[in-house]
C-alpha positions in Angstrom: 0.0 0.0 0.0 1.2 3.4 -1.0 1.6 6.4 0.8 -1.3 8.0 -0.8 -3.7 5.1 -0.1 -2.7 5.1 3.9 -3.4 9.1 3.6 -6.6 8.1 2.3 -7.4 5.6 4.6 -6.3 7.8 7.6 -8.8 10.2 6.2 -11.5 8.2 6.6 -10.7 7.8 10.1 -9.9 10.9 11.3 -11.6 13.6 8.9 -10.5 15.3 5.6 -7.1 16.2 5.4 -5.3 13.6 7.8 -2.3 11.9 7.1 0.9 10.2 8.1 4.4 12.1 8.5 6.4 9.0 8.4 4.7 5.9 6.9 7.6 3.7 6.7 6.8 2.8 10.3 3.6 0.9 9.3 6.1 -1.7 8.3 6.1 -2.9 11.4 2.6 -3.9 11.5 3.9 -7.3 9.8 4.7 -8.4 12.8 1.5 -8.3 14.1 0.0 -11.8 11.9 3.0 -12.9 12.8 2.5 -13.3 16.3 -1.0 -14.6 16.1 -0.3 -17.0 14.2 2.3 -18.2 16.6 0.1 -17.9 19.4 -2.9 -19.9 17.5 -0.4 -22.7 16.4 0.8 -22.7 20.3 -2.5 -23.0 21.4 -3.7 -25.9 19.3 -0.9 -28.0 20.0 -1.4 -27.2 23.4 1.4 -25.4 24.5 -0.3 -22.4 25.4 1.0 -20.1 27.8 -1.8 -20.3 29.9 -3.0 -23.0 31.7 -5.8 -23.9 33.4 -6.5 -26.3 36.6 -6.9 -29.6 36.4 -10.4 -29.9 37.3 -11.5 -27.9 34.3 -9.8 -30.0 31.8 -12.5 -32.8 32.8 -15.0 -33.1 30.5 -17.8 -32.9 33.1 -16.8 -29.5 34.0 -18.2 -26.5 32.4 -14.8 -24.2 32.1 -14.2 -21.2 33.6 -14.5 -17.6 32.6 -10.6 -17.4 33.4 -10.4 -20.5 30.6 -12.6 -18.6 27.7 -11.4 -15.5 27.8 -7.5 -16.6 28.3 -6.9 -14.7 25.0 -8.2 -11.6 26.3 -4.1 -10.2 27.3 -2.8 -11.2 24.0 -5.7 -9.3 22.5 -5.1 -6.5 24.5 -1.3 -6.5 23.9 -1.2 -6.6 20.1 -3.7 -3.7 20.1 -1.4 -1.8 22.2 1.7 -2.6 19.7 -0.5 -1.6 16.7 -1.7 1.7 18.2 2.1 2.6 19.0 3.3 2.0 15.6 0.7 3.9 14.3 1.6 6.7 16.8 5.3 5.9 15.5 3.7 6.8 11.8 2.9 10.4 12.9 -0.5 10.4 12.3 -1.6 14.7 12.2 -4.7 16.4 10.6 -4.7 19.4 8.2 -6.5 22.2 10.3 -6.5 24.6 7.4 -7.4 23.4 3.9 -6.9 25.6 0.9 -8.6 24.3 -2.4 -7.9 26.5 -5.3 -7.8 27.2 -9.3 -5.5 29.5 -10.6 -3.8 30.3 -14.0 -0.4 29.5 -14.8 2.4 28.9 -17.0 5.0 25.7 -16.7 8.7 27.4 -15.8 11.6 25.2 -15.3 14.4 27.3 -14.0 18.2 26.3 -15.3 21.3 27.2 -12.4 25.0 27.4 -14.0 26.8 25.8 -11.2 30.2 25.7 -12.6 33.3 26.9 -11.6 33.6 30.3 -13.8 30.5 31.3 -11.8 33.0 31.5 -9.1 34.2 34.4 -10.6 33.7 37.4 -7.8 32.9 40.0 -10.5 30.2 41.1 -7.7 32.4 41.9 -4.7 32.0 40.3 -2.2 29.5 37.9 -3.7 30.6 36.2 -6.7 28.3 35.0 -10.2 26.9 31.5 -8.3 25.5 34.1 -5.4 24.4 37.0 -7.9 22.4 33.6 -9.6 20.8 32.4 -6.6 19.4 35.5 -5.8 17.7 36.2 -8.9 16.6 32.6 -8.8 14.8 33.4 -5.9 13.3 36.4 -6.6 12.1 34.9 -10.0 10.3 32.2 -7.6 8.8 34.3 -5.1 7.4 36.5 -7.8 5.9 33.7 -9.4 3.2 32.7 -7.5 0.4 31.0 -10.0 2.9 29.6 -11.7 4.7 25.8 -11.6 8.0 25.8 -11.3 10.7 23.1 -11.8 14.4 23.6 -10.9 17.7 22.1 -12.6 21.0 22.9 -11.8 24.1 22.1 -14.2 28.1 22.1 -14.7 29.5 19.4 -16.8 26.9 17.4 -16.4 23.1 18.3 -14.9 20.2 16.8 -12.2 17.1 18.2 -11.3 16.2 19.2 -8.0 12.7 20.1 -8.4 9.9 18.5 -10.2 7.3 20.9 -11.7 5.4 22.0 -8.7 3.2 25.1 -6.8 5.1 24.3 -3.7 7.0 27.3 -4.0 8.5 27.0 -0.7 9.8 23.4 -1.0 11.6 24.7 -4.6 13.2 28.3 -2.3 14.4 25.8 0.4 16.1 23.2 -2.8 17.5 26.3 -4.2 18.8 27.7 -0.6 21.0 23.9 0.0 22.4 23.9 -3.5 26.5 24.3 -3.6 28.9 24.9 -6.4 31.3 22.2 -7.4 28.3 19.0 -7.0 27.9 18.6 -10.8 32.1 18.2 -12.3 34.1 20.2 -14.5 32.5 22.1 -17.6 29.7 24.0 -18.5 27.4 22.0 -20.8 24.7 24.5 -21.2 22.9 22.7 -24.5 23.0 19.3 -22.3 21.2 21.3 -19.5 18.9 23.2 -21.8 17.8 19.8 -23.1 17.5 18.1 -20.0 14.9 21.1 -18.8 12.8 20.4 -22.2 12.5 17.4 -21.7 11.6 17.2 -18.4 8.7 19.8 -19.9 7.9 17.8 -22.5 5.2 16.1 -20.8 3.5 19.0 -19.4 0.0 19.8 -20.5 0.2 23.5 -19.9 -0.1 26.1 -22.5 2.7 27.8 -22.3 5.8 26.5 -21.1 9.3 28.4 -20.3 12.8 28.0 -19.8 14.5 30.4 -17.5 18.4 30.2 -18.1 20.9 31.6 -15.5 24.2 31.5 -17.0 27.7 32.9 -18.2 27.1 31.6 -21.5 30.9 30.3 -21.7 29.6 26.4 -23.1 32.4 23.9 -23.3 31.2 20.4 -22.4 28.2 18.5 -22.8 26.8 16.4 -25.8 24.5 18.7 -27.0 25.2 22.0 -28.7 23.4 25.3 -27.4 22.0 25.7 -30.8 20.8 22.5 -31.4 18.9 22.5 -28.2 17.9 25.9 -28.9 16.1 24.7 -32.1 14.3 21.6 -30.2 12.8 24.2 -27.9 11.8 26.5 -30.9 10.4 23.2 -32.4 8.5 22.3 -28.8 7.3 25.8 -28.8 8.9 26.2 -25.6 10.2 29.8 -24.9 13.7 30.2 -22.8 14.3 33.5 -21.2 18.3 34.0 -20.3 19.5 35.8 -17.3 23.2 36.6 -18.3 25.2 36.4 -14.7 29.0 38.6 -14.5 29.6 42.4 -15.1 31.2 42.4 -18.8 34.1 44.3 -17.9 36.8 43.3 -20.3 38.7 43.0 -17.2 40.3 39.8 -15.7 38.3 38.9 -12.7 39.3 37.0 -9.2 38.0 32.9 -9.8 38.5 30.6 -6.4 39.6 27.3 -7.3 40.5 24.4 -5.7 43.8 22.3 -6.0 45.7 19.6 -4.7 48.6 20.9 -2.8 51.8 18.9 -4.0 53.7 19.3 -0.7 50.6 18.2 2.0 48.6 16.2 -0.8 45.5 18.2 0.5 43.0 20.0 -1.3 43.5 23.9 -0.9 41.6 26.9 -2.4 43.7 29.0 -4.8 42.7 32.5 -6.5 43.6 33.0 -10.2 42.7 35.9 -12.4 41.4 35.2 -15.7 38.9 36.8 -18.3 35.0 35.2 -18.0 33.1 37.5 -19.9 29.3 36.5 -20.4 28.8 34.8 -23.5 26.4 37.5 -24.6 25.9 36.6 -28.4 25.2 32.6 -26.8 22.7 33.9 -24.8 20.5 36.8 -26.6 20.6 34.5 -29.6 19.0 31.3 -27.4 16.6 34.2 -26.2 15.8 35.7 -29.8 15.0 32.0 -31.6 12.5 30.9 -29.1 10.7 34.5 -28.2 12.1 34.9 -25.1 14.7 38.0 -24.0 17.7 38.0 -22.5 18.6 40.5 -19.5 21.2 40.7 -16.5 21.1 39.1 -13.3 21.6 42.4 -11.8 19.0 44.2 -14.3 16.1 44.5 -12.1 13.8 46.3 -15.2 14.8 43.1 -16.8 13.3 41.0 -14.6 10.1 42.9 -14.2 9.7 42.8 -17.9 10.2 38.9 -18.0 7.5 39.0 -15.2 5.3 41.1 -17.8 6.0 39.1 -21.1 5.2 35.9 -19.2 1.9 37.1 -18.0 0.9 38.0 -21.5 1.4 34.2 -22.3 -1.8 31.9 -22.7 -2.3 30.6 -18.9 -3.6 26.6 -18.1 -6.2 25.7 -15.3 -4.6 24.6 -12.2 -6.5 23.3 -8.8 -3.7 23.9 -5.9 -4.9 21.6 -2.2 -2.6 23.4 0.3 -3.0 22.5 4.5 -1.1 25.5 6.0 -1.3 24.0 9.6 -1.4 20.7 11.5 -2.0 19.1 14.6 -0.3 16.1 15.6 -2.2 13.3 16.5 0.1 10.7 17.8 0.1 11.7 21.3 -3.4 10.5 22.0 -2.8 7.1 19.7 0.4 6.8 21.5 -1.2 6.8 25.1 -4.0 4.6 24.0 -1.3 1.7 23.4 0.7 2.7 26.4 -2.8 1.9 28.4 -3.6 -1.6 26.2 -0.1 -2.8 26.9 -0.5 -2.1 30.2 -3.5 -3.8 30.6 -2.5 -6.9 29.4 0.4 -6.7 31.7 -1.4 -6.4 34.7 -4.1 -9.2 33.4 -1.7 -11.5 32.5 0.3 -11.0 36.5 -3.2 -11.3 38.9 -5.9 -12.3 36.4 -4.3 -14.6 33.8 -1.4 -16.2 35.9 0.8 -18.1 34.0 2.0 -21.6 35.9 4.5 -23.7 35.0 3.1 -26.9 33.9 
């Protein structure tokens, strides 16, 4: 059973909008058949724990309440166990249900992660910092929208599905680090990746935003080649250019294996990483996008503008702002069944040693 159908089931329990916070401790409710059918196999063969004076074994004798409800501990005892594992689960109920429809557009955001955006054209932050930033603005001024995120270097991985769960994407995009994805920047290999992580989508209008330098050199697949799929999938990519353009040699962190100690150290070298401009306006200019600077704040307003001219899809959003944890009540319950048994099985249930 999956963890949808144990919300579901939950729900009918406790109300609309319960569910479990960690449902990989219902696992342990296999042990449950387990034990009675250890107990019932005990039992038959007569090996039972309990046992019962001799007089009442005679057929004559009608037997005791103490002999027909024997089972009554074990009962009690297994329900306690059950009710604790489902307090283990984290059973909680949704106090505040949202059910929406809104109109949106499908957005997969694209983060350069490699190592020229190290460059610190932005003192004291440097290009990766200058990214994140915008990235985050982008999301937090999206907030109809679905948004995916992929990050990339040499090689690329997606850290967020398409979703409305803006928070969950902002706290993805707060962990990410430089240096995860290798050497390289393979922009057309990441561009392609994000279409075709879209290509499923339904929506009407689906985007690409790209944050990048714009320097490619790695990857399998060419900037322009994956710039025509996208013009082909009807897809528009919007590119955020990230560094200042100086012409002059900037400050890039790198790190190195020391040849004396054989540890890795950070070292600084100066080198020229100008943004690929003619890369990126001409990725922007064949699928209808536009291409702007990270730190171009107009820019990014007139991104927000052009996208909200697009044609919007239908979307129903269920959002539960606030719980209540339910486990402490479930939790006592089993506390109180296991003790029951307990004290049943020491003054009501005896067991004696045959």
């Amino acid at each position: 059973m999956n963890g949808s159908a144990l919300d579901a089931l939950l729900a009918r329990i406790l109300g609309s909008g319960a569910s479990f916070r960690d449902p990989e401790w219902l696992l342990l409710l296999l042990v449950l058949p387990v034990s009675i059918a250890v107990y019932v196999i005990r039992e038959r063969r007569g090996t039972g724990a309990f046992v019962v004076p001799s007089l009442e074994m005679v057929g004559h004798v009608k037997p005791t309440w103490r002999v027909r409800f024997r089972w009554l501990p074990f009962a009690l005892a297994n329900l306690g166990l059950a009710l604790l594992i489902f307090a283990l689960a984290r059973p909680r109920l949704g106090l505040e249900r949202t059910e929406s429809w809104t109109e949106g557009v499908d957005i997969f955001m694209v983060l350069d992660a490699s190592g020229s955006m190290a460059a610190e054209d932005f003192k004291p932050k440097n290009r990766y910092t200058v990214a994140k930033a915008c990235a985050r603005d982008f999301i937090e001024g999206r907030s109809s929208d679905r948004i995916g995120l992929l990050t990339f270097a040499g090689r690329s991985r997606t850290i967020s599905p398409l979703t409305t769960d803006r928070s969950m994407v902002l706290a993805r995009l707060a962990e990410l680090r430089m240096g995860e994805m290798g050497d390289g920047t393979a922009i057309g290999l990441a561009l392609g990746n994000a279409l075709s992580r879209l290509r499923p989508s339904k929506a009407k209008s689906k985007v690409v935003i790209l944050l990048t330098d714009g320097a490619n050199n790695a990857g399998e697949i060419d900037p322009d080649t994956a710039t025509g799929i996208a013009k082909a999938m009807g897809i528009k990519v919007y590119t955020i250019g990230v560094g200042t353009n100086s012409g002059k040699p900037v400050e890039i962190p790198v790190q190195v294996k020391d040849e004396e100690t054989g540890r890795i150290v950070e070292r600084r070298i100066t080198a020229n990483a100008d943004v690929d401009e003619p890369l990126l306006e001409r990725i922007a200019k064949e699928t209808g996008g536009r291409f702007f600077r990270a730190t171009d704040a107009k820019g990014l307003a007139d991104t927000f503008s052009a996208i909200d001219t697009l044609e919007k899809t239908e979307i129903k959003t269920t959002k539960y702002t606030r719980w209540r944890e339910a486990f402490h009540k479930i939790a006592l319950a089993g506390a109180a069944f296991l003790a029951a048994a307990a004290l049943l099985s020491a003054f009501v249930f005896p067991v004696t040693p045959r």
